[in-house]
Biopython code that builds the backbone (N, CA, C, O; Angstrom):
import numpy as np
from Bio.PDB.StructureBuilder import StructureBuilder

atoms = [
    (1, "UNK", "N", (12.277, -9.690, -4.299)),
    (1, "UNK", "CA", (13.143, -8.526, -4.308)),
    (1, "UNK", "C", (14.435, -8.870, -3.568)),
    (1, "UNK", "O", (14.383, -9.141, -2.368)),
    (2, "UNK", "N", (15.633, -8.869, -4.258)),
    (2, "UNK", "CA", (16.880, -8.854, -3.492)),
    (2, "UNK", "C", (17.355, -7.843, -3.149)),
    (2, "UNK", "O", (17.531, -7.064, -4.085)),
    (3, "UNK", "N", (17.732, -7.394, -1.937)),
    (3, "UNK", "CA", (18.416, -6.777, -1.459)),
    (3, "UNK", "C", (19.578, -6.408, -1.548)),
    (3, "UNK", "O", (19.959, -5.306, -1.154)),
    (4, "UNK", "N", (20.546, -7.548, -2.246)),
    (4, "UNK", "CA", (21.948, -7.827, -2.628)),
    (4, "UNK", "C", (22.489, -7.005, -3.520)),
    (4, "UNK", "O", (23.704, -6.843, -3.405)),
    (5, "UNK", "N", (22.013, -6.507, -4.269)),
    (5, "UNK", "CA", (22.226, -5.311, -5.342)),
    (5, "UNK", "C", (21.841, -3.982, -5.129)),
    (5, "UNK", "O", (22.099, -3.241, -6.077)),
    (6, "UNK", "N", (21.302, -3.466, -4.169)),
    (6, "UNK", "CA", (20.659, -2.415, -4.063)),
    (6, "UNK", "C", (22.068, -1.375, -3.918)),
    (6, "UNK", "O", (23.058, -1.984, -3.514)),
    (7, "UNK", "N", (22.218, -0.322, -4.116)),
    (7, "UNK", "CA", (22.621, 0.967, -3.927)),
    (7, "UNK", "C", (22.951, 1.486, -2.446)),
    (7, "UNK", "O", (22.420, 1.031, -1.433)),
    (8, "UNK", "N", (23.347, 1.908, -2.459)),
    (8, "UNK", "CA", (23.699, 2.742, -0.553)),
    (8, "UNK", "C", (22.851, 3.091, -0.457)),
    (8, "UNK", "O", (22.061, 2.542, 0.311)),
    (9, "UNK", "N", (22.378, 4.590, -1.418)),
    (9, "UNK", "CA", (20.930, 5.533, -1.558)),
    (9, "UNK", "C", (19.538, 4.566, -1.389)),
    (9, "UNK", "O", (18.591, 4.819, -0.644)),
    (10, "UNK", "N", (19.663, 3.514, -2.192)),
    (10, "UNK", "CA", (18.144, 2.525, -1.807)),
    (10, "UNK", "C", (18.636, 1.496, -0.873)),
    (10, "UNK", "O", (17.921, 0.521, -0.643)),
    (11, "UNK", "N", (19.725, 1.613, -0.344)),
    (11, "UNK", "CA", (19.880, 0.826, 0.921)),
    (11, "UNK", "C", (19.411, 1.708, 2.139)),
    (11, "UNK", "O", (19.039, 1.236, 3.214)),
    (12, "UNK", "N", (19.461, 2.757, 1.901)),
    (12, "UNK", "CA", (19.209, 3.955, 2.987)),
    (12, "UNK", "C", (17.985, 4.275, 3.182)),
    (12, "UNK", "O", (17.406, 4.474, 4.250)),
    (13, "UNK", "N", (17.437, 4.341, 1.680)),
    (13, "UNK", "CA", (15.335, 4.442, 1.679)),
    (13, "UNK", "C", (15.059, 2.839, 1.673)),
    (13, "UNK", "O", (13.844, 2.650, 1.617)),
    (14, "UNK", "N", (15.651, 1.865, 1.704)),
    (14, "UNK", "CA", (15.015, 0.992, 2.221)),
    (14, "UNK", "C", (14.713, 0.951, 3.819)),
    (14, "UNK", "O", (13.628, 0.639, 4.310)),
    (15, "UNK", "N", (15.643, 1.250, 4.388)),
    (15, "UNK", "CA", (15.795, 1.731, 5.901)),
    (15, "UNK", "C", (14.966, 2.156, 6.234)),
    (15, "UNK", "O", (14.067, 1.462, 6.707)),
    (16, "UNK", "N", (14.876, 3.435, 6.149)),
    (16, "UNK", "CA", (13.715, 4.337, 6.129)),
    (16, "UNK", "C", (12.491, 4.481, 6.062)),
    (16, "UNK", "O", (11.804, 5.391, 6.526)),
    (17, "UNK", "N", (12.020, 3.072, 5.150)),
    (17, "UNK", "CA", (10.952, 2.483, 4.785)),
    (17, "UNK", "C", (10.577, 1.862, 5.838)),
    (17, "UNK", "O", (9.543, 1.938, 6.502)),
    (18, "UNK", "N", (11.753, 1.073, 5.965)),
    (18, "UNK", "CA", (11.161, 0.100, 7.454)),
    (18, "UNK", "C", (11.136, 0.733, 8.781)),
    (18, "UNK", "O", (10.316, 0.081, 9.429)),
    (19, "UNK", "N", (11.423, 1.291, 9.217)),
    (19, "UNK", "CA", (11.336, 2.392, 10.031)),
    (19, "UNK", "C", (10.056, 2.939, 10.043)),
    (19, "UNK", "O", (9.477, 2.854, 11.126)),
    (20, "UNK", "N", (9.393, 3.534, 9.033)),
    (20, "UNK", "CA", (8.269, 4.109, 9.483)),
    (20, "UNK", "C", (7.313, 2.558, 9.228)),
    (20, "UNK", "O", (6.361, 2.469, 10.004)),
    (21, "UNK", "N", (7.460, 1.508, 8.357)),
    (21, "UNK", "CA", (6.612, 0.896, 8.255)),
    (21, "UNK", "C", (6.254, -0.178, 9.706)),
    (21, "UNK", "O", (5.134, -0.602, 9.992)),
    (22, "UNK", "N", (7.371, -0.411, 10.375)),
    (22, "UNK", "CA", (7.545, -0.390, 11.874)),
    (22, "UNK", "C", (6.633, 0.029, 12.677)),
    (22, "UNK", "O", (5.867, -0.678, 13.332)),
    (23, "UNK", "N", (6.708, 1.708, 12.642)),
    (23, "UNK", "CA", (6.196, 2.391, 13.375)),
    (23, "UNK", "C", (4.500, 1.787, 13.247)),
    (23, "UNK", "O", (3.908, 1.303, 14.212)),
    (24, "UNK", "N", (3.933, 1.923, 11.958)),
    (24, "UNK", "CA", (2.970, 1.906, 12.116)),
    (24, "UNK", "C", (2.140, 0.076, 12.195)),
    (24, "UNK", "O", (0.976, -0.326, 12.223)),
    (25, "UNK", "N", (3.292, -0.485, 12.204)),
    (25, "UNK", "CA", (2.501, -2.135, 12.664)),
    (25, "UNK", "C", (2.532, -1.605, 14.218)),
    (25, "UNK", "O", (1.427, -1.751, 14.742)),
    (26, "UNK", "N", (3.443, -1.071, 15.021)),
    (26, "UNK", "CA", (3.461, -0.553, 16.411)),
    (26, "UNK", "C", (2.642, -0.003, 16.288)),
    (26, "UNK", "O", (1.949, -0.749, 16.980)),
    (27, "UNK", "N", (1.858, 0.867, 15.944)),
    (27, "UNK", "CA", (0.539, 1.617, 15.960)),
    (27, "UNK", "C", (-0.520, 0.767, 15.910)),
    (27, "UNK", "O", (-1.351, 0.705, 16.816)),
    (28, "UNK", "N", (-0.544, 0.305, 15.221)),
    (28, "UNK", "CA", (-2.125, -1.307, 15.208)),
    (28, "UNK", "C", (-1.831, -1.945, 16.423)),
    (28, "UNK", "O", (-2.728, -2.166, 17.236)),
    (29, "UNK", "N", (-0.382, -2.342, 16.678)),
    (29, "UNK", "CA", (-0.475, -3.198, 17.468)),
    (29, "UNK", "C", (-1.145, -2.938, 19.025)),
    (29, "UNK", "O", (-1.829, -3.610, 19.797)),
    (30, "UNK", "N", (-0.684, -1.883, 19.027)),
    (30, "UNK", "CA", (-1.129, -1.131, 20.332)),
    (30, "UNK", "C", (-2.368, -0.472, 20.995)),
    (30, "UNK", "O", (-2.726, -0.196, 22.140)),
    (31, "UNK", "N", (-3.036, -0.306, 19.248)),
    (31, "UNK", "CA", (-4.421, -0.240, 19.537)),
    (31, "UNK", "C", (-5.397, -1.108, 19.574)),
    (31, "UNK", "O", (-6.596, -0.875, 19.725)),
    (32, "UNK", "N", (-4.585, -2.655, 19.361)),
    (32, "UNK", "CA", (-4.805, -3.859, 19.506)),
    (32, "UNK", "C", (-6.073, -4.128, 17.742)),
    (32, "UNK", "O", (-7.214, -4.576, 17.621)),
    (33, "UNK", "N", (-5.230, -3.667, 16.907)),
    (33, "UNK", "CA", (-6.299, -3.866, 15.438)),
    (33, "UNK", "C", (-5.495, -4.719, 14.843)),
    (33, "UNK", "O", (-4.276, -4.836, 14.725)),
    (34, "UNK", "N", (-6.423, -5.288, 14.493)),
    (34, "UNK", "CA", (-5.442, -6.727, 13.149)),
    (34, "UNK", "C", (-4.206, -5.959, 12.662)),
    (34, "UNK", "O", (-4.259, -4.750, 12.438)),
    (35, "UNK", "N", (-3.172, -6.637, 12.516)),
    (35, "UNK", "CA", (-2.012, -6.227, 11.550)),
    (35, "UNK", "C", (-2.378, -7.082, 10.115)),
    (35, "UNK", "O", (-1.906, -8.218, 10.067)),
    (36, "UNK", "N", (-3.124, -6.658, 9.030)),
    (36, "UNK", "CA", (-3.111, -6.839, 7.695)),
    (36, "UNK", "C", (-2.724, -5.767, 6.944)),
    (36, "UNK", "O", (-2.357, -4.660, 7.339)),
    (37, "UNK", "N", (-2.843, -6.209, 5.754)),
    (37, "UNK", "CA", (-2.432, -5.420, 4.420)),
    (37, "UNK", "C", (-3.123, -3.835, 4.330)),
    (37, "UNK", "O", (-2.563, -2.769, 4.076)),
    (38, "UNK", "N", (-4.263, -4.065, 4.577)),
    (38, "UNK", "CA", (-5.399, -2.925, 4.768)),
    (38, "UNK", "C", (-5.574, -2.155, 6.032)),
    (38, "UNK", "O", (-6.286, -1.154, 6.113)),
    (39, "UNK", "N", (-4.951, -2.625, 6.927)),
    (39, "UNK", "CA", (-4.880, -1.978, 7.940)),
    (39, "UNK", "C", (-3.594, -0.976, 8.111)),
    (39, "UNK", "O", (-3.503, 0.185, 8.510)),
    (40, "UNK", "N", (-2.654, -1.919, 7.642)),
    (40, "UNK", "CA", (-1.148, -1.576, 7.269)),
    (40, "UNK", "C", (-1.567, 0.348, 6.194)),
    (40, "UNK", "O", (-1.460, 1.564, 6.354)),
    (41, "UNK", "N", (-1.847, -0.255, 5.599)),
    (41, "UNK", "CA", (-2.248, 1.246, 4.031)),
    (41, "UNK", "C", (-2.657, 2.488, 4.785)),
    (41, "UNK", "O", (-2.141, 3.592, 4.613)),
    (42, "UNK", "N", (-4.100, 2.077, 6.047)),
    (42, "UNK", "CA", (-4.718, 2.998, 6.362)),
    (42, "UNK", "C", (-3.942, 3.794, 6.926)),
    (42, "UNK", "O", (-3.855, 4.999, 6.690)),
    (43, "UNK", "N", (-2.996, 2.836, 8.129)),
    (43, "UNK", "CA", (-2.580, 3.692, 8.906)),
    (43, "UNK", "C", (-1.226, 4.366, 8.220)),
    (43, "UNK", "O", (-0.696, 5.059, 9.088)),
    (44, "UNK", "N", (-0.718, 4.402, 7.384)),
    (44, "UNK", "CA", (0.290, 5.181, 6.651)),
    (44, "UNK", "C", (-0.338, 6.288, 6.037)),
    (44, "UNK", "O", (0.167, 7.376, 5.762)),
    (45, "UNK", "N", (-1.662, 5.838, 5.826)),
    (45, "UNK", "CA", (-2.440, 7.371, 4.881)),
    (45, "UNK", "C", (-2.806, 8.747, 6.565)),
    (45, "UNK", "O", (-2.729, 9.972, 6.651)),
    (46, "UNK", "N", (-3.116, 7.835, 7.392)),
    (46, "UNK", "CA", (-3.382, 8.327, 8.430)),
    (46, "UNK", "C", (-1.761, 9.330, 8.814)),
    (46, "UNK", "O", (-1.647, 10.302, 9.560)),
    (47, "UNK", "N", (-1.159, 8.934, 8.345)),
    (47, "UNK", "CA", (0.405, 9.155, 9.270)),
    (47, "UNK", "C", (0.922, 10.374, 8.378)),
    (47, "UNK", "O", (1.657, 11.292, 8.743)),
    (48, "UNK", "N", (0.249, 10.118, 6.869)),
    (48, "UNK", "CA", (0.308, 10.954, 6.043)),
    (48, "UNK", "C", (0.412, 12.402, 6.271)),
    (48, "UNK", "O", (1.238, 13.315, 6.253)),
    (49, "UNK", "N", (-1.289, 12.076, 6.575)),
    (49, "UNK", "CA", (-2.110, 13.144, 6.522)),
    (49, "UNK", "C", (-1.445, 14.332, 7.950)),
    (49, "UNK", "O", (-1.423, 15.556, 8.072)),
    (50, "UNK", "N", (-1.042, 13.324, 8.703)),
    (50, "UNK", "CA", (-0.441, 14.169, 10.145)),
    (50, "UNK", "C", (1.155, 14.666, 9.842)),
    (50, "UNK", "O", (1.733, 15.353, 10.684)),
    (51, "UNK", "N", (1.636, 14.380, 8.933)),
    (51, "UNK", "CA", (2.763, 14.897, 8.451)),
    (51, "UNK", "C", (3.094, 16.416, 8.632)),
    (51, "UNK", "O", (2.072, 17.100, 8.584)),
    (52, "UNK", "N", (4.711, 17.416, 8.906)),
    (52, "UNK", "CA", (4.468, 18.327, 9.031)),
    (52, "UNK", "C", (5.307, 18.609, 7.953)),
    (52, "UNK", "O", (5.676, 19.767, 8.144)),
    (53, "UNK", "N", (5.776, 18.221, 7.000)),
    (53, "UNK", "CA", (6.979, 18.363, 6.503)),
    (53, "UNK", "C", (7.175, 18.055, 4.921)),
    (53, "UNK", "O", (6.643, 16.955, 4.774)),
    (54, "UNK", "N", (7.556, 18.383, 3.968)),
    (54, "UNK", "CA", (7.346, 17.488, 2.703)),
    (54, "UNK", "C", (8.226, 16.373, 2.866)),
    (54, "UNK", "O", (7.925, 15.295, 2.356)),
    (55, "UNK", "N", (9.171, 16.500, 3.454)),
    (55, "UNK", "CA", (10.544, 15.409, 3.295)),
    (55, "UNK", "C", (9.611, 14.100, 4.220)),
    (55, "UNK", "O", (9.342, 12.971, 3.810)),
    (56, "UNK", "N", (9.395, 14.486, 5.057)),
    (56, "UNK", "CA", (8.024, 13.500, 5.981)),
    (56, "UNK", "C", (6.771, 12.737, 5.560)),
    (56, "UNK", "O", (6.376, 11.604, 5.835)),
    (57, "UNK", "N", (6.183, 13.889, 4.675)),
    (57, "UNK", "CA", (5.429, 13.393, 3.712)),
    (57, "UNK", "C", (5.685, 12.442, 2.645)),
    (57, "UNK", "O", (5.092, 11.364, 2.635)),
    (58, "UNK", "N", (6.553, 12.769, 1.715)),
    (58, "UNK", "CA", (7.320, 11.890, 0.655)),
    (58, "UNK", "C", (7.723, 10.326, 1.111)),
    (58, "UNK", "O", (7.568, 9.215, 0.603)),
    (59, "UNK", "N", (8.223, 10.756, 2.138)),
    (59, "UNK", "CA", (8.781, 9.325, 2.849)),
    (59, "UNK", "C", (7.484, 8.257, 3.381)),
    (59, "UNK", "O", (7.705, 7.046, 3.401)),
    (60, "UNK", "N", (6.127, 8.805, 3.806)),
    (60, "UNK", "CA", (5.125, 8.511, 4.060)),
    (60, "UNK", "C", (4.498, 7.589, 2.567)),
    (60, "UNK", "O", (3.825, 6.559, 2.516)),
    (61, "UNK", "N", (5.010, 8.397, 1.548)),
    (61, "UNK", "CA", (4.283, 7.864, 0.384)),
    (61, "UNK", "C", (4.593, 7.246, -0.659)),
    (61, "UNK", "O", (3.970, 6.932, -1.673)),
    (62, "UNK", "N", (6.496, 6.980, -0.005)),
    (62, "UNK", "CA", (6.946, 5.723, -0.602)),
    (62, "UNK", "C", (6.835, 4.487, 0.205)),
    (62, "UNK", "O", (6.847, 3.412, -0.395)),
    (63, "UNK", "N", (6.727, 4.514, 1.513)),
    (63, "UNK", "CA", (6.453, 3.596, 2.298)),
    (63, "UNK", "C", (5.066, 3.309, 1.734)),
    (63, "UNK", "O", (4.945, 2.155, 1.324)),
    (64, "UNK", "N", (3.912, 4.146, 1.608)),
    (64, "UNK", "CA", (2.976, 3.653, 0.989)),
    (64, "UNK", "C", (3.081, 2.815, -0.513)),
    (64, "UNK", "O", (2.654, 1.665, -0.616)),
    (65, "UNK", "N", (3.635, 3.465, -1.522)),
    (65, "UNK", "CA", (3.494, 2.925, -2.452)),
    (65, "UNK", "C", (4.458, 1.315, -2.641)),
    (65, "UNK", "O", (4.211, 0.420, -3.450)),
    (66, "UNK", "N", (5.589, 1.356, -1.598)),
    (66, "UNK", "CA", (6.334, 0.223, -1.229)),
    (66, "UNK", "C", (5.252, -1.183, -0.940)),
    (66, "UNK", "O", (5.392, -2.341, -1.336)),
    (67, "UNK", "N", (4.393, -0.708, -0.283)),
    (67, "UNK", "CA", (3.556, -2.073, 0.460)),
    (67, "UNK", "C", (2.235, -2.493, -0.438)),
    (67, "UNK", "O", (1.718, -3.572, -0.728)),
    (68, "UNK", "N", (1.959, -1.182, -0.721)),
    (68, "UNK", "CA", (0.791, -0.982, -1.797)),
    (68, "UNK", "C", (1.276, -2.019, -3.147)),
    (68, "UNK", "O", (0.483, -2.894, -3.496)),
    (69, "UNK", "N", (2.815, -1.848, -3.986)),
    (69, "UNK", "CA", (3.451, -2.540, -5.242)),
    (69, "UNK", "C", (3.357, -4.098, -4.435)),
    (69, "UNK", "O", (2.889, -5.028, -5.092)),
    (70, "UNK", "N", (3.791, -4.345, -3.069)),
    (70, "UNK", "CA", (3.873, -5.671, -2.771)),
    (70, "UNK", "C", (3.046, -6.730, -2.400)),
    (70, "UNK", "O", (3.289, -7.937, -2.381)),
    (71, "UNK", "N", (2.012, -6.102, -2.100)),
    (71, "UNK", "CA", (0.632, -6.639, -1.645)),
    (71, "UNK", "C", (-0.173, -7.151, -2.848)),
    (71, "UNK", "O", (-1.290, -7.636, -2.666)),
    (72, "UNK", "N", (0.274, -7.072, -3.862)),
    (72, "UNK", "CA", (-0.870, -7.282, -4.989)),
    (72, "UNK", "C", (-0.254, -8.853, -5.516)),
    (72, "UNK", "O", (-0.822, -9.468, -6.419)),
]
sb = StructureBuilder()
sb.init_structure("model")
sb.init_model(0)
sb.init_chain("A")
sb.init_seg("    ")
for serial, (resi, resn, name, xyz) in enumerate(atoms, 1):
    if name == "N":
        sb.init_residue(resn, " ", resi, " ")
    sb.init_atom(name, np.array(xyz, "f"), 0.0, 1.0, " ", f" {name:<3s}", serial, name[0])
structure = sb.get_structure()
């Protein structure tokens, strides 16, 4: 995936992406759990589910489906 072409708008949800996807390797890391692929998923479904917001949510479940398309 290049980056080099992307859009402002998917330069911005790429951001965004990494940001929460961040957050939650900081979340494993701290609870001292492997950082893998599967660990990575859970804890975004987890982050999901604690969501208060749709705009929060949504963003939760492109970050999911982001790692989910790349992992395979």
């Amino acid at each position: 995936m290049s980056i080099h072409y992307l859009t402002d708008s998917e330069t911005q949800n790429l951001e965004k992406v990494s940001i929460v996807l961040g957050r939650c390797v900081i979340d494993l890391l701290v609870r001292k759990k492997i950082v893998n692929t599967d660990n990575i998923l859970s804890q975004i479904v987890a982050e999901m589910e604690k969501s208060s917001d749709s705009d929060e949510f949504q963003l939760y479940r492109t970050t999911l489906e982001f790692v989910g398309t790349l992992s395979k």
